[in-house]
C-alpha positions as CSV (number, residue, x, y, z in Angstrom):
1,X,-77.4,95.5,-52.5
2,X,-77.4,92.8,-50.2
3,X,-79.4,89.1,-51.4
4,X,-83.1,88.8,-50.4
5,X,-82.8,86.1,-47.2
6,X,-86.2,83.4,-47.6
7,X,-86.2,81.0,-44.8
8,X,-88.7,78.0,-45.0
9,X,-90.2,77.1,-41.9
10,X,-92.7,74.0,-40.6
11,X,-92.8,71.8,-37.3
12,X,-89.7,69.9,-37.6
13,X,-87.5,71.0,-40.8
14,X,-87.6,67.5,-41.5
15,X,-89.4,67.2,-44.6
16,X,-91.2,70.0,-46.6
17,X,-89.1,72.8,-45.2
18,X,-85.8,70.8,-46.3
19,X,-87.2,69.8,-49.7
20,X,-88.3,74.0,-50.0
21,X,-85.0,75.2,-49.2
22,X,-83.0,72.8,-51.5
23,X,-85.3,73.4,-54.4
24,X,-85.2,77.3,-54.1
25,X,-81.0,77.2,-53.7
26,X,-81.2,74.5,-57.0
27,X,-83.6,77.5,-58.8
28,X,-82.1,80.7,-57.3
29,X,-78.9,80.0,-57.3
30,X,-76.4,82.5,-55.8
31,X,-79.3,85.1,-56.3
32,X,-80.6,84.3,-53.0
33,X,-79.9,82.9,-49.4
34,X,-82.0,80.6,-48.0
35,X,-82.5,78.4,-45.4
36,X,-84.8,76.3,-43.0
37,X,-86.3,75.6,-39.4
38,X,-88.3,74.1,-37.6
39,X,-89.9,74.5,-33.7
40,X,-88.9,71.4,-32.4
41,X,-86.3,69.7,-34.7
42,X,-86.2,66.2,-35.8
43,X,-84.2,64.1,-37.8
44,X,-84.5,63.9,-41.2
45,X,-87.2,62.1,-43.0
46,X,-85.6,59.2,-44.8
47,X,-88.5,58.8,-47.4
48,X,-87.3,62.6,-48.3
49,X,-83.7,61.6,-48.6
50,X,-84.1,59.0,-50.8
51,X,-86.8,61.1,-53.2
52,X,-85.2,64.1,-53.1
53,X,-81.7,62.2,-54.2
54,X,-84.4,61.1,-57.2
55,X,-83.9,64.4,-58.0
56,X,-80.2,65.3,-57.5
57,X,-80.3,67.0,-54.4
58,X,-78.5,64.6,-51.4
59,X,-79.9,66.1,-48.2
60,X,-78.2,62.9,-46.8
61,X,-76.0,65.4,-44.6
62,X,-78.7,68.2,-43.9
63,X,-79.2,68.8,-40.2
64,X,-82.2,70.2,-39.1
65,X,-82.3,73.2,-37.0
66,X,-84.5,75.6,-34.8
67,X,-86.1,78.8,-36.0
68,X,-85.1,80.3,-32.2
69,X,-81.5,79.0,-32.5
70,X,-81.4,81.1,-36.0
71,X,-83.7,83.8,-34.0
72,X,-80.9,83.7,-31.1
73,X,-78.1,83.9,-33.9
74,X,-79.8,87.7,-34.8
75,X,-80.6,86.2,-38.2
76,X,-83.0,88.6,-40.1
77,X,-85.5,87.6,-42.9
78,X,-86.5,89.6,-45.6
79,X,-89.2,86.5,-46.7
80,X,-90.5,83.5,-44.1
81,X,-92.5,81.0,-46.0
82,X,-94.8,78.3,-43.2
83,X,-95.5,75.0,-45.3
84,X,-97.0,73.7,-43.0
85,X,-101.2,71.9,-43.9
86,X,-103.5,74.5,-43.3
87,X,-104.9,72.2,-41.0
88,X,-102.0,72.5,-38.6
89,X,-101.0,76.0,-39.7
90,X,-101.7,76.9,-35.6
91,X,-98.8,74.6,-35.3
92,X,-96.4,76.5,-37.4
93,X,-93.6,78.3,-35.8
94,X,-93.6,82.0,-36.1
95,X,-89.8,83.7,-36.7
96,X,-90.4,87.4,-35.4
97,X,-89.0,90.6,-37.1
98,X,-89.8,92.5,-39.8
99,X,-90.4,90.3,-42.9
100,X,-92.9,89.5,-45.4
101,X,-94.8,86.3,-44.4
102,X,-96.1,83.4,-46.7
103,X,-97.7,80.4,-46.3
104,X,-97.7,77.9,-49.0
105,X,-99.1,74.7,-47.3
106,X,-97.9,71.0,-48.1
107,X,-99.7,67.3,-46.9
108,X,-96.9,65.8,-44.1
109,X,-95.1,63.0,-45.5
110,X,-94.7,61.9,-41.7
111,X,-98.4,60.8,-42.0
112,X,-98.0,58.8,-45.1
113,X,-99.1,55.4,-44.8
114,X,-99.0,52.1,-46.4
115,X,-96.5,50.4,-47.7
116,X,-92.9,51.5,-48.6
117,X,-93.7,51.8,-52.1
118,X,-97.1,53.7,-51.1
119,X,-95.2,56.1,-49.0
120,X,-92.9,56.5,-51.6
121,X,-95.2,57.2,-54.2
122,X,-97.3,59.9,-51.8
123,X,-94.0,61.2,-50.9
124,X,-92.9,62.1,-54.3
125,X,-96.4,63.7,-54.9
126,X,-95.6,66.2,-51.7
127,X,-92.3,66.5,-53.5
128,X,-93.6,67.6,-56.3
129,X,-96.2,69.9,-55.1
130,X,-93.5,71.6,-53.1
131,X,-91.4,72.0,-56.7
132,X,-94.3,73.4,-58.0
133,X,-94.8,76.3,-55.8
134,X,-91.3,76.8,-54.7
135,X,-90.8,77.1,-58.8
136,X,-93.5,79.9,-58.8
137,X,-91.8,81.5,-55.8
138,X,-88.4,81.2,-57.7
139,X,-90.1,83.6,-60.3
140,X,-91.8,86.3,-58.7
141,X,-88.9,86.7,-56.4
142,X,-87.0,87.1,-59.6
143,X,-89.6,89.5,-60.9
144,X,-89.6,91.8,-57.7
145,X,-85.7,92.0,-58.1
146,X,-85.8,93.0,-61.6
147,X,-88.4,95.6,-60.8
148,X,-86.6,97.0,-57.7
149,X,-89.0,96.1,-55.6
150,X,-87.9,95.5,-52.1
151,X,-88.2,92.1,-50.7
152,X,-91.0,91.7,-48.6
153,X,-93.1,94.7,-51.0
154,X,-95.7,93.0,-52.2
155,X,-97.2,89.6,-51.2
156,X,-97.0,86.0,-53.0
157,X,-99.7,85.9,-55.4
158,X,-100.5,89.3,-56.3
């Protein structure tokens, strides 16, 4: 049986798509593939490097890429997962196909402001919202393959 595919997708897949993806390959293991896009890529968020190295995971090399160049590619989905705010969830990119769609909205750490420190500190609060949830996800994606449910069954949350 071939791995349930989960691809995180916001804006840029600069931040909160990036920090996603990592944490759910760090939870899941080999048990799933995942991976992340944005609609119009940007580089990486430095603030999210240098938190998310707090933690282990060196996205230092992570380039961020395009939900239509993976689209283009024929890449197929069996969960897509918007973090985008709710706020600017009409800004989210869509990735067509047949999947099961989640949205599991996260602040921007783009818009931080303040000082370094401040940003720092709001950034490791996103961080760790976005653990949180992706953590959650981790486990009822692992319930759903234990049951032999297909991926995409049965919605987050129920």
């Amino acid at each position: 049986m071939a791995k349930p595919k989960v691809l995180f997708v916001c804006v840029h897949n600069s931040a909160r798509s990036q920090m996603a993806e990592a944490y759910l390959r760090q939870m899941a293991g080999d048990r799933l593939e995942v991976a992340s896009a944005g609609l119009e890529p940007a580089p990486l968020n430095p603030l999210v490097v240098e938190i998310m190295m707090e933690e282990g995971l060196d996205l230092s090399r992570k380039q961020p890429q395009g939900v239509f160049a993976l689209y283009r590619e024929g890449q197929l989905f069996d969960y897509v997962v918007t973090v985008c705010e709710t706020a600017r969830e009409s800004q989210c990119p869509v990735f067509p196909g047949i999947t099961k769609r989640l949205h599991l909205p996260f602040p921007d750490p783009a818009l931080l402001e303040g000082s370094h420190e401040e940003r720092l500190a709001g950034a490791r609060a996103i961080r760790d919202q976005i653990k949180a949830a992706v953590r959650e996800l981790a486990g009822r994606l692992a319930q759903d393959a234990e049951a032999g449910v297909a991926p995409g069954a049965r919605a987050h949350g129920e």
